[in-house]
Chimera marker file (.cmm) of the C-alpha trace (Angstrom):
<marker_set name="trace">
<marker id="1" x="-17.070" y="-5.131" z="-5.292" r="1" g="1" b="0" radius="0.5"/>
<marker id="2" x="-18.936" y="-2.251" z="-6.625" r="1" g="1" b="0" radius="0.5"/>
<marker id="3" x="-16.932" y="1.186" z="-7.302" r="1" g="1" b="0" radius="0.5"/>
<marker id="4" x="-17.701" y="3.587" z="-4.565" r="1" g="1" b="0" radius="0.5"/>
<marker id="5" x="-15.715" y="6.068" z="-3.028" r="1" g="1" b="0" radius="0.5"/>
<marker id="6" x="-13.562" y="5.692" z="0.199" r="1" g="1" b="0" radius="0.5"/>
<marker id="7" x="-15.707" y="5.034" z="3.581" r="1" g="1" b="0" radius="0.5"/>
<marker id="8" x="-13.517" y="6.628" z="6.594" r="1" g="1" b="0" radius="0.5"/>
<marker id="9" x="-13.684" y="7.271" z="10.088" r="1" g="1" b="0" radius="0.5"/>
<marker id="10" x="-11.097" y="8.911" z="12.361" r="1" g="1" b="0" radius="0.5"/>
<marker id="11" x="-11.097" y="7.755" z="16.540" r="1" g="1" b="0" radius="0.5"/>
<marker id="12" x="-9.239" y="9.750" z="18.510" r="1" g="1" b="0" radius="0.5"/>
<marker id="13" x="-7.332" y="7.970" z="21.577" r="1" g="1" b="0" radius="0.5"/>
<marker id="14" x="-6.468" y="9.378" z="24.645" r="1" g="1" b="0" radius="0.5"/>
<marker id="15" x="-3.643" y="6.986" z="25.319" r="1" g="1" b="0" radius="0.5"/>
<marker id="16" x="-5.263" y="5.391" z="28.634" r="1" g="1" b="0" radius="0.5"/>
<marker id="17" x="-5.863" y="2.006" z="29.690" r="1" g="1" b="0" radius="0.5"/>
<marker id="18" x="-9.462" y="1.662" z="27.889" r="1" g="1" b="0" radius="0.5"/>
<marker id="19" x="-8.147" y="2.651" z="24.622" r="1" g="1" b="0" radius="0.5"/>
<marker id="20" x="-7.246" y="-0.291" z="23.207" r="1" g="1" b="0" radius="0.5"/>
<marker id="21" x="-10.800" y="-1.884" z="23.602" r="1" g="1" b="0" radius="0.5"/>
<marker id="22" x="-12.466" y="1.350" z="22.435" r="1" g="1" b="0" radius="0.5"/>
<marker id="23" x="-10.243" y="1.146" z="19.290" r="1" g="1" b="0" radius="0.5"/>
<marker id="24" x="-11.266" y="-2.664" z="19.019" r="1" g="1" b="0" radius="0.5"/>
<marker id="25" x="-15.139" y="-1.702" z="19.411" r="1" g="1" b="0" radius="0.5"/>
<marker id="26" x="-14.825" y="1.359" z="17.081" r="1" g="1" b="0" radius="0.5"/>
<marker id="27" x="-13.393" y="-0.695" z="14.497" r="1" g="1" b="0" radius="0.5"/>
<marker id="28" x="-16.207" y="-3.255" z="14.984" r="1" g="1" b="0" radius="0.5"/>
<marker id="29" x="-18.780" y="-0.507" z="14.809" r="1" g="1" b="0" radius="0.5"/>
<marker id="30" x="-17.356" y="0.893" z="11.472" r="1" g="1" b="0" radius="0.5"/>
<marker id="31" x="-17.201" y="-2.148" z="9.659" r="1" g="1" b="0" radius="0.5"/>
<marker id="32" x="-21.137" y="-2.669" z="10.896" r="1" g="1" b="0" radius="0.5"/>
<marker id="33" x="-21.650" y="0.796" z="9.522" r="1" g="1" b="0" radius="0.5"/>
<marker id="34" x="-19.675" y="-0.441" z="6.201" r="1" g="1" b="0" radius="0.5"/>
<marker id="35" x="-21.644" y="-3.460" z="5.849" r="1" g="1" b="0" radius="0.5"/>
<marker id="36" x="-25.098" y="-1.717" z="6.474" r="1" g="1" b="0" radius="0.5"/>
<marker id="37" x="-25.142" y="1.320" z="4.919" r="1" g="1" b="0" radius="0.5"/>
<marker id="38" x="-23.020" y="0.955" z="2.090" r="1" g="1" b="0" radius="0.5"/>
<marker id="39" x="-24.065" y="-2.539" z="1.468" r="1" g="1" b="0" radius="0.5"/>
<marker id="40" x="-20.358" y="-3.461" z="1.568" r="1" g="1" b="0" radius="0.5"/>
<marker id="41" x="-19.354" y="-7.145" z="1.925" r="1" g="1" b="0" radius="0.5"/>
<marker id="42" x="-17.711" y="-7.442" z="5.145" r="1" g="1" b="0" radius="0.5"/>
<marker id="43" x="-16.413" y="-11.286" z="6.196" r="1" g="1" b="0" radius="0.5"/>
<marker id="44" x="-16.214" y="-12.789" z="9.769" r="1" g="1" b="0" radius="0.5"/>
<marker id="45" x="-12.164" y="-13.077" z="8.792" r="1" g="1" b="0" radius="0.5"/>
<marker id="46" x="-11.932" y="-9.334" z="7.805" r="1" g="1" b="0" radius="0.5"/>
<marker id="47" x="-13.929" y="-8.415" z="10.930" r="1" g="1" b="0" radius="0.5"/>
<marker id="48" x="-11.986" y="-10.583" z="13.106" r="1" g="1" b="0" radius="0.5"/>
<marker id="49" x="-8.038" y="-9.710" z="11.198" r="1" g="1" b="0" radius="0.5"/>
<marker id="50" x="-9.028" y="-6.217" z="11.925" r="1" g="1" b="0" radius="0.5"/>
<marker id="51" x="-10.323" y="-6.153" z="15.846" r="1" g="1" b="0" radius="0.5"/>
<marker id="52" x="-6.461" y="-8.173" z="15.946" r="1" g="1" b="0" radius="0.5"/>
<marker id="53" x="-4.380" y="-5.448" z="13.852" r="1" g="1" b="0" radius="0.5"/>
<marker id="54" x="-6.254" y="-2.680" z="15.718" r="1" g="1" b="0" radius="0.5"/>
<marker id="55" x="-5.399" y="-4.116" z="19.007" r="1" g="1" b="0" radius="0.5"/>
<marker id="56" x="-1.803" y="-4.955" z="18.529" r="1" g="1" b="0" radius="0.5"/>
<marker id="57" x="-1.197" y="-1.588" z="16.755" r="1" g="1" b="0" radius="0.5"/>
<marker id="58" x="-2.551" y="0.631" z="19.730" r="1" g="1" b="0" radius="0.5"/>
<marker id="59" x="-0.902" y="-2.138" z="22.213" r="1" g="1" b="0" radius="0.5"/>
<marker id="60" x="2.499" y="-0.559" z="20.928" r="1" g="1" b="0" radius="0.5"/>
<marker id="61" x="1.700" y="3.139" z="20.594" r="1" g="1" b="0" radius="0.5"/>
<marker id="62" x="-0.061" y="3.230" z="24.093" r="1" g="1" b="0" radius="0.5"/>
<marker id="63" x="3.481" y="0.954" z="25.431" r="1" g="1" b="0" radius="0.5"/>
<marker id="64" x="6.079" y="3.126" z="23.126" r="1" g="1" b="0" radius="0.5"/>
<marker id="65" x="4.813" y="6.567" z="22.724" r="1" g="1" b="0" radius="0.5"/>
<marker id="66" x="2.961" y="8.983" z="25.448" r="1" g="1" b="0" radius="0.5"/>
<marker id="67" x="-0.158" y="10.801" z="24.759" r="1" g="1" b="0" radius="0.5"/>
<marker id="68" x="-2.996" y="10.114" z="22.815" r="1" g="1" b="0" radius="0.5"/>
<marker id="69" x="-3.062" y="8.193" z="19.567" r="1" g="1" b="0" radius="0.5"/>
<marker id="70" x="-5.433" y="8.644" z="16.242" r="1" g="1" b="0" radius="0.5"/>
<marker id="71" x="-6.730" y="5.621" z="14.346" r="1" g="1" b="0" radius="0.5"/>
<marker id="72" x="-8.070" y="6.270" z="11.137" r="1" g="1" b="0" radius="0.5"/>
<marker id="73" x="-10.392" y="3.298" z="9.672" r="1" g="1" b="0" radius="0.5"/>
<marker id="74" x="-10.705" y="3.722" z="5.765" r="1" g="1" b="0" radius="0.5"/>
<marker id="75" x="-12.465" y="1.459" z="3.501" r="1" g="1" b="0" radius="0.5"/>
<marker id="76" x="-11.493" y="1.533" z="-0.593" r="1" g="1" b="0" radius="0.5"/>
<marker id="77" x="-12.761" y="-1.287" z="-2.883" r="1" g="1" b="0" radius="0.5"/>
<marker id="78" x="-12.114" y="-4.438" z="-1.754" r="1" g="1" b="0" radius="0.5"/>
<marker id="79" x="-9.894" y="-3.049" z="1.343" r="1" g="1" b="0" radius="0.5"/>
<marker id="80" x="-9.940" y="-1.927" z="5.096" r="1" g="1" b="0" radius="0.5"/>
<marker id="81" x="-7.090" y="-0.164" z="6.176" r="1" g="1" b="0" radius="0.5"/>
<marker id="82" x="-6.565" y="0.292" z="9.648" r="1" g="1" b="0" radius="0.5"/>
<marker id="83" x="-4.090" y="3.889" z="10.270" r="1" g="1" b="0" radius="0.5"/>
<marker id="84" x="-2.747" y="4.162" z="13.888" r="1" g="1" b="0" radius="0.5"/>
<marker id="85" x="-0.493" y="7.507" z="14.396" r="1" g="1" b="0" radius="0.5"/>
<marker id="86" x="1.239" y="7.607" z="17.543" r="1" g="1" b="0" radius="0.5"/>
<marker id="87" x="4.053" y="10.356" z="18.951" r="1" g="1" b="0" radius="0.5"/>
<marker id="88" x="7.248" y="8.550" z="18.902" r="1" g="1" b="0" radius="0.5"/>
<marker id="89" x="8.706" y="8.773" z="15.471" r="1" g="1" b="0" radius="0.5"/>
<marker id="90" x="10.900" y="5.522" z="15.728" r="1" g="1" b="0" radius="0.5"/>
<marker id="91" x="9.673" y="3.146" z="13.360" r="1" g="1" b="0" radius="0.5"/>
<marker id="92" x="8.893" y="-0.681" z="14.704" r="1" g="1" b="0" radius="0.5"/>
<marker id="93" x="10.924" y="-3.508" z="13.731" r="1" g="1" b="0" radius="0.5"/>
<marker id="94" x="9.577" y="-7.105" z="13.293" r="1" g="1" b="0" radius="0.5"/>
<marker id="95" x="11.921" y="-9.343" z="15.430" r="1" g="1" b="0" radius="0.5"/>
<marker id="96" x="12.823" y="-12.546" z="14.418" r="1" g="1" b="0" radius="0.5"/>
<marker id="97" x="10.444" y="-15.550" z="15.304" r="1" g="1" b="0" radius="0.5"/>
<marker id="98" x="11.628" y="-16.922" z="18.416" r="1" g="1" b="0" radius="0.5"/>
<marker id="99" x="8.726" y="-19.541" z="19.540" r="1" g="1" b="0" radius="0.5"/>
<marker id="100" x="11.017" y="-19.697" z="23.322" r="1" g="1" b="0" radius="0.5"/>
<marker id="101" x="10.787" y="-15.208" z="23.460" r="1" g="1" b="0" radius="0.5"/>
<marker id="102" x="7.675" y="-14.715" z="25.309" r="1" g="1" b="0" radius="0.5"/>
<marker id="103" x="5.724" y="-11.320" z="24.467" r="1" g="1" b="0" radius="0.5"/>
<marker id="104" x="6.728" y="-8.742" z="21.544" r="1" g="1" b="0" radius="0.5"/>
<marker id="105" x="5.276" y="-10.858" z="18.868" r="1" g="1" b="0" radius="0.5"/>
<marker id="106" x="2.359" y="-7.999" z="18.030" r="1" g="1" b="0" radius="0.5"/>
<marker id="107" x="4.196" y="-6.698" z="14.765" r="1" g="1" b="0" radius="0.5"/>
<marker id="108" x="5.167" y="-10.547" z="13.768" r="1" g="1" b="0" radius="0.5"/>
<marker id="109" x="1.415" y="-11.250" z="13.868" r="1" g="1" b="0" radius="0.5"/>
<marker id="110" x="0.114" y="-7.896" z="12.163" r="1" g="1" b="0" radius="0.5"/>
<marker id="111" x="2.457" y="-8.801" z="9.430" r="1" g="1" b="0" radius="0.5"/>
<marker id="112" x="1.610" y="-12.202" z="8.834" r="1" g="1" b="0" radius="0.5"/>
<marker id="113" x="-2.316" y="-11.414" z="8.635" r="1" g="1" b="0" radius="0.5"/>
<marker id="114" x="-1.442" y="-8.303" z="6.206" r="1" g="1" b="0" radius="0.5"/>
<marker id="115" x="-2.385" y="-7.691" z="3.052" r="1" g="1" b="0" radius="0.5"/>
<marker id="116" x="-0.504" y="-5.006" z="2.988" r="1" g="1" b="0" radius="0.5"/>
<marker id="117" x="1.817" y="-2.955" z="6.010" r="1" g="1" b="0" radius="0.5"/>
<marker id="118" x="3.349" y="0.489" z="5.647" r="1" g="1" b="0" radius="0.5"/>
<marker id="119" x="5.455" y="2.537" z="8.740" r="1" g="1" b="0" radius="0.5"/>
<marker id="120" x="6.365" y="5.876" z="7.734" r="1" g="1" b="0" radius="0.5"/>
<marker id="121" x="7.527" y="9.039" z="10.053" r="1" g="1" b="0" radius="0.5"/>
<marker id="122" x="5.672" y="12.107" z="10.593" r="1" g="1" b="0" radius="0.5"/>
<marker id="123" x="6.559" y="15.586" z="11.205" r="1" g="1" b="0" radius="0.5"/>
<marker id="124" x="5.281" y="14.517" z="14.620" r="1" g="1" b="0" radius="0.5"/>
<marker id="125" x="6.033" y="10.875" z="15.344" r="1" g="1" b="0" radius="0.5"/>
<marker id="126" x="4.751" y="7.818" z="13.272" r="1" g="1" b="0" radius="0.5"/>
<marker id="127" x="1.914" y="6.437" z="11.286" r="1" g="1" b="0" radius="0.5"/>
<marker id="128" x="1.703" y="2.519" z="10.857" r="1" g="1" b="0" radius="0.5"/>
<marker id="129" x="-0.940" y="1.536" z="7.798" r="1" g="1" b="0" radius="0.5"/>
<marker id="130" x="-2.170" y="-2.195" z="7.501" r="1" g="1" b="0" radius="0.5"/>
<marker id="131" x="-4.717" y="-3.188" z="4.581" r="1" g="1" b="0" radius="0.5"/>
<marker id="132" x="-7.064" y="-6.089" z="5.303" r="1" g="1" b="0" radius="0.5"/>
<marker id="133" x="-9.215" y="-7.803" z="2.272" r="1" g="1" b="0" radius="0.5"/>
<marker id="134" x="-12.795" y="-7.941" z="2.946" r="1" g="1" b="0" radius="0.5"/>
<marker id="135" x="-14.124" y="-10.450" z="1.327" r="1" g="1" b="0" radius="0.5"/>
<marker id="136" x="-13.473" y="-14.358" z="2.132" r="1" g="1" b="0" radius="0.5"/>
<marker id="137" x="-11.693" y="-15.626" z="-0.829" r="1" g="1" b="0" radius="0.5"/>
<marker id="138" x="-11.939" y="-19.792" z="-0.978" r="1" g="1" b="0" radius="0.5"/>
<marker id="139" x="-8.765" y="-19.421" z="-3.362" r="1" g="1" b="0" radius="0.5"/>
<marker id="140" x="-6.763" y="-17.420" z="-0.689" r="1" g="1" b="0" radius="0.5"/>
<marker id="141" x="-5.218" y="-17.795" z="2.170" r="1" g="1" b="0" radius="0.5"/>
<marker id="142" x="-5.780" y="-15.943" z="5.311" r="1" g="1" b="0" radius="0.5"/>
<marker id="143" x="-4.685" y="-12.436" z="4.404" r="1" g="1" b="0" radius="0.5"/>
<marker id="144" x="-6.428" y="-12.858" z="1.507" r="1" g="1" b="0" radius="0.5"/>
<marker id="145" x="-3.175" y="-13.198" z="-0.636" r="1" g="1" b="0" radius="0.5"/>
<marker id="146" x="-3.245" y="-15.780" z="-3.489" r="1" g="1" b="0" radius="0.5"/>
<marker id="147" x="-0.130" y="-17.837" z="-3.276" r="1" g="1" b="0" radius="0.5"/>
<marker id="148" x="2.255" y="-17.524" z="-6.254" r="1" g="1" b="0" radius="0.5"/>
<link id1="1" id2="2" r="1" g="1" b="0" radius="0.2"/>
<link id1="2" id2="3" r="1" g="1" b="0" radius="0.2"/>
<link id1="3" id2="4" r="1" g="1" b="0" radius="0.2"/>
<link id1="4" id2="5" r="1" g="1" b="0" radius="0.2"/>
<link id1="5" id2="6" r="1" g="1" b="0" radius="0.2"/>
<link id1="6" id2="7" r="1" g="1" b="0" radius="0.2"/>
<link id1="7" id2="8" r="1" g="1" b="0" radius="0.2"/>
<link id1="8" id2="9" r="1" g="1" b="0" radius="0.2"/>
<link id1="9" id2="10" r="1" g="1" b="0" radius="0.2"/>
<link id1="10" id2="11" r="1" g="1" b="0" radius="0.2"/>
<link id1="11" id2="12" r="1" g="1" b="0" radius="0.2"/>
<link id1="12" id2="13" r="1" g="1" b="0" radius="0.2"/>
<link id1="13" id2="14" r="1" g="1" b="0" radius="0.2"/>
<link id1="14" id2="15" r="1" g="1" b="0" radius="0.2"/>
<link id1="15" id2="16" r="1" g="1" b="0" radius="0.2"/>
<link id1="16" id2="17" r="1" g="1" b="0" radius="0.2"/>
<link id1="17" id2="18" r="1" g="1" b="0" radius="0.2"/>
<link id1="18" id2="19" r="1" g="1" b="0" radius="0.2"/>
<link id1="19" id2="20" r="1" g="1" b="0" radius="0.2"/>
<link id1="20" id2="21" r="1" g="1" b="0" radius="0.2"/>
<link id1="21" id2="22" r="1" g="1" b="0" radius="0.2"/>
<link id1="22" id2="23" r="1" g="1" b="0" radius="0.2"/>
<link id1="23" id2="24" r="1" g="1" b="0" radius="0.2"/>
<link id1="24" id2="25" r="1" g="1" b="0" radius="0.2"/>
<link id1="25" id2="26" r="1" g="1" b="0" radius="0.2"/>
<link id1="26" id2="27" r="1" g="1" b="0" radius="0.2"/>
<link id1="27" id2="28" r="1" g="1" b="0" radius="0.2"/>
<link id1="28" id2="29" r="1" g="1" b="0" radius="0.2"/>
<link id1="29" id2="30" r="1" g="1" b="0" radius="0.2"/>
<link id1="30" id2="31" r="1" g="1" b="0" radius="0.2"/>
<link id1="31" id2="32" r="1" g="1" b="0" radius="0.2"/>
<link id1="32" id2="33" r="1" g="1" b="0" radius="0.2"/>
<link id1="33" id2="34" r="1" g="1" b="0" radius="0.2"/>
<link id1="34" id2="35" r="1" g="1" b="0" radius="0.2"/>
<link id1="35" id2="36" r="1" g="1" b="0" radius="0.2"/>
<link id1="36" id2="37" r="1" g="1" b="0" radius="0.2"/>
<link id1="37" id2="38" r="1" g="1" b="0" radius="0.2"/>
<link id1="38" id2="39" r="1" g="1" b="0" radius="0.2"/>
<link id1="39" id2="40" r="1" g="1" b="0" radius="0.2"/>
<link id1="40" id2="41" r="1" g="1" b="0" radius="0.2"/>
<link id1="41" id2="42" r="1" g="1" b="0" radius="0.2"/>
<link id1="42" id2="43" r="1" g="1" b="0" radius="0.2"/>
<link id1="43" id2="44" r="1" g="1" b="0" radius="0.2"/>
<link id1="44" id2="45" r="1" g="1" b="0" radius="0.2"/>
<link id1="45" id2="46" r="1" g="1" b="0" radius="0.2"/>
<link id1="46" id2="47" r="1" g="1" b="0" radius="0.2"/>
<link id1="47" id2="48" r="1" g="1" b="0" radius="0.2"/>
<link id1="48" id2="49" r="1" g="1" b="0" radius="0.2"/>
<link id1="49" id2="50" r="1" g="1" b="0" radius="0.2"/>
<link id1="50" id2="51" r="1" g="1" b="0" radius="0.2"/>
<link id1="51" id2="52" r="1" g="1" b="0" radius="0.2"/>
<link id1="52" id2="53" r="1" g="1" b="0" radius="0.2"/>
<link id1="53" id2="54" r="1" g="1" b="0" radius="0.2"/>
<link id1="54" id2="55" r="1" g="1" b="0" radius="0.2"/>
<link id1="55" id2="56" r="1" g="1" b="0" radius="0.2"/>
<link id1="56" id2="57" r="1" g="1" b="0" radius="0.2"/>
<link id1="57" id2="58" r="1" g="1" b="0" radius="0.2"/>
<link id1="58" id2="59" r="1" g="1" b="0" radius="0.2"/>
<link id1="59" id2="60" r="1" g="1" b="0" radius="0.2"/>
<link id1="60" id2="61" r="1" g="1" b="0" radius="0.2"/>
<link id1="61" id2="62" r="1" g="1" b="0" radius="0.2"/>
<link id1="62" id2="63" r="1" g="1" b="0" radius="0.2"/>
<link id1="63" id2="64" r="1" g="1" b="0" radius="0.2"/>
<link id1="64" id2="65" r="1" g="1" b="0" radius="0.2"/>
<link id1="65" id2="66" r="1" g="1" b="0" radius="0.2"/>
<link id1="66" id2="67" r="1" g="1" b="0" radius="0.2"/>
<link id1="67" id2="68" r="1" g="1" b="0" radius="0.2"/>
<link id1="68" id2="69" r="1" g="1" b="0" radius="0.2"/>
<link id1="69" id2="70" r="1" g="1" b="0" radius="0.2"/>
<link id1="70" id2="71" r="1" g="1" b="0" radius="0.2"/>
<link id1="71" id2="72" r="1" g="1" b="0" radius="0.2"/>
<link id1="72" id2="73" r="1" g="1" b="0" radius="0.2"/>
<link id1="73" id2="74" r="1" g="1" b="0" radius="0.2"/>
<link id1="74" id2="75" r="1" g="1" b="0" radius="0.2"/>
<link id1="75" id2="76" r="1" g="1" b="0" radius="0.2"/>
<link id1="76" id2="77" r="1" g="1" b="0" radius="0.2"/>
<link id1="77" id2="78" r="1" g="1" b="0" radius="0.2"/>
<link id1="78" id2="79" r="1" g="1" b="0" radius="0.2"/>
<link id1="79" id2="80" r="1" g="1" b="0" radius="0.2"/>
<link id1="80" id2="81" r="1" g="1" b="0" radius="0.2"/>
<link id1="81" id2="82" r="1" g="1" b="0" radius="0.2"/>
<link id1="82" id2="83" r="1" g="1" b="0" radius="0.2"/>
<link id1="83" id2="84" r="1" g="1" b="0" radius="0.2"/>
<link id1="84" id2="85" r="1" g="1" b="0" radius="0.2"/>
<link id1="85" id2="86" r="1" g="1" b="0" radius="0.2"/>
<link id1="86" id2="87" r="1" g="1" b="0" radius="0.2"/>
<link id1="87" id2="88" r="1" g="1" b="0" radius="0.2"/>
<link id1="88" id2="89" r="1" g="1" b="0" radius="0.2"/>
<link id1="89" id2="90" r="1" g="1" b="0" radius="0.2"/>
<link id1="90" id2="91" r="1" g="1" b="0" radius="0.2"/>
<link id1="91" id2="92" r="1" g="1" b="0" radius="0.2"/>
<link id1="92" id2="93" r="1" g="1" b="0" radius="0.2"/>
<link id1="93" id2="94" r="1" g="1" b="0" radius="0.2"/>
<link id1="94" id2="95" r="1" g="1" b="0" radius="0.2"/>
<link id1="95" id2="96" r="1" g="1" b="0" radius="0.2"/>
<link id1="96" id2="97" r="1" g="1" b="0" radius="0.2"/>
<link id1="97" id2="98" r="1" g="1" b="0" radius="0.2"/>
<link id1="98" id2="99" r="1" g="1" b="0" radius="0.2"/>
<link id1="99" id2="100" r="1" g="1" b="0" radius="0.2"/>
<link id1="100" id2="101" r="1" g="1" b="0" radius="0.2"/>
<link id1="101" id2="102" r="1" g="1" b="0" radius="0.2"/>
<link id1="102" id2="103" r="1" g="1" b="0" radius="0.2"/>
<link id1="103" id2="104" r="1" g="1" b="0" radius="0.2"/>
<link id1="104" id2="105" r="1" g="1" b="0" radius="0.2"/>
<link id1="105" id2="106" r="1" g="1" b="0" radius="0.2"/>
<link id1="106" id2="107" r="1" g="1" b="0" radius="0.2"/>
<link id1="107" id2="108" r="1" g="1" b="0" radius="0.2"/>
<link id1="108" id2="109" r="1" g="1" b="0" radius="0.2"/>
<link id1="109" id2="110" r="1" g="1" b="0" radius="0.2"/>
<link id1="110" id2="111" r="1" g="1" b="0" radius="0.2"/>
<link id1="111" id2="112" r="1" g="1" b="0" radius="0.2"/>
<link id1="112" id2="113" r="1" g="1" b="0" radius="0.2"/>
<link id1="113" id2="114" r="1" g="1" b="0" radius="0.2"/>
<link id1="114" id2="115" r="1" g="1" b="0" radius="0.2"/>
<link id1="115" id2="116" r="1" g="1" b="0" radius="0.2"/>
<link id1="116" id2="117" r="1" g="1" b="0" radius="0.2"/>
<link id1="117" id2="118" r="1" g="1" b="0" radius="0.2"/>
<link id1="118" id2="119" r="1" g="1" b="0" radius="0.2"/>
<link id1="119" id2="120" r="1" g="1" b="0" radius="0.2"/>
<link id1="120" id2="121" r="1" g="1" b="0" radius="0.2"/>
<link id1="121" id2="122" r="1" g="1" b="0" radius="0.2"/>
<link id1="122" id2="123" r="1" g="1" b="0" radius="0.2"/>
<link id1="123" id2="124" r="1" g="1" b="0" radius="0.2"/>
<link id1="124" id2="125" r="1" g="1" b="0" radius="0.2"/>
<link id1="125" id2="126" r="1" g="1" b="0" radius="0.2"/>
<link id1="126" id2="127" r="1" g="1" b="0" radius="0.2"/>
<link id1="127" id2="128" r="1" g="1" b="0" radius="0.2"/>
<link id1="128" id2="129" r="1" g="1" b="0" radius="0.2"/>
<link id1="129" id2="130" r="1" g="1" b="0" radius="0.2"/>
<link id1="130" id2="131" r="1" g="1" b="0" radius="0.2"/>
<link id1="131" id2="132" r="1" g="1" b="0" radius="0.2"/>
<link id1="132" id2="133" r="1" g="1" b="0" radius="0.2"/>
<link id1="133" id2="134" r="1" g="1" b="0" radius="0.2"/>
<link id1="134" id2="135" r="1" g="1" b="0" radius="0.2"/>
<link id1="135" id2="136" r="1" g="1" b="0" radius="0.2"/>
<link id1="136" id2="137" r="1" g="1" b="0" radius="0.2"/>
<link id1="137" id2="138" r="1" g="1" b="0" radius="0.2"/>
<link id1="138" id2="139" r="1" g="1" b="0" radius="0.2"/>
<link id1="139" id2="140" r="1" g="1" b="0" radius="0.2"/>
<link id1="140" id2="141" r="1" g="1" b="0" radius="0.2"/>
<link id1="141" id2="142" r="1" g="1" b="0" radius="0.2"/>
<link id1="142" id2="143" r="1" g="1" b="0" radius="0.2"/>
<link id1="143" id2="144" r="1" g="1" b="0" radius="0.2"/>
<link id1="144" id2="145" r="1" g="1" b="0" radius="0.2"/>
<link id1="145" id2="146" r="1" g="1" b="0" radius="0.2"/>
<link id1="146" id2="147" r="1" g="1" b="0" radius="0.2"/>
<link id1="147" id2="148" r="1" g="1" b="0" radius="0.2"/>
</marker_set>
């Protein structure tokens, strides 16, 4: 990957029923942008991992927290990290798997496809970070993690 500075773009959410698709086509339209203008390797996997992270994470902040909700896209090196900032500052919890507990698997799922997952409060709610690699590694497995 060559060096170049940080590629971001900030969506702003008005919390409605269309928002999740919006945030899913705004993070396909970014990582077009990425690919295209900045010459940027962007994989089918990356593109895909992401349109799932983004969708899950503004699933929960339009189900949890009322009012809009601000996704921040942000591209470093070999990494896309997907910011979604919502108004209720409790932090999500990844339940235990339960195959038989139908629904609330979103977080399970944005963890497992992570490279990398961050919750932190706000002075005004939450933000929830995931990092997805880019490029398609042969030697790695789906997050782009090698195993030990």
């Amino acid at each position: 990957m060559p060096d170049i500075a940080p590629i971001q773009d900030t969506v702003a959410l008005d919390g409605d029923g269309s928002c999740i698709a919006q945030a899913r086509h705004s993070a396909v339209d970014f990582l077009t942008r990425v690919q295209v203008e900045h010459g940027v390797p962007v994989s089918a996997r990356a593109r895909e991992l992401t349109q799932l992270v983004v969708s899950e994470l503004v699933t929960n902040a339009r189900k949890y927290a009322p009012g809009p909700v601000l996704m921040e896209l942000r591209v470093s090196g070999a990494m896309v990290e997907v910011a979604v900032w919502d108004s209720d500052p409790v932090l999500p919890v990844a339940r235990a798997a339960d195959p038989g507990r139908v629904g609330q698997h979103g977080l399970e799922i944005v963890m497992a496809v992570a490279h990398g997952f961050e919750a932190r409060r706000e002075p005004v709610g939450k933000r929830i970070t995931v990092r997805i690699a880019l490029p398609d590694d042969p030697t790695a497995d789906v997050t782009g993690r090698h195993a030990p």
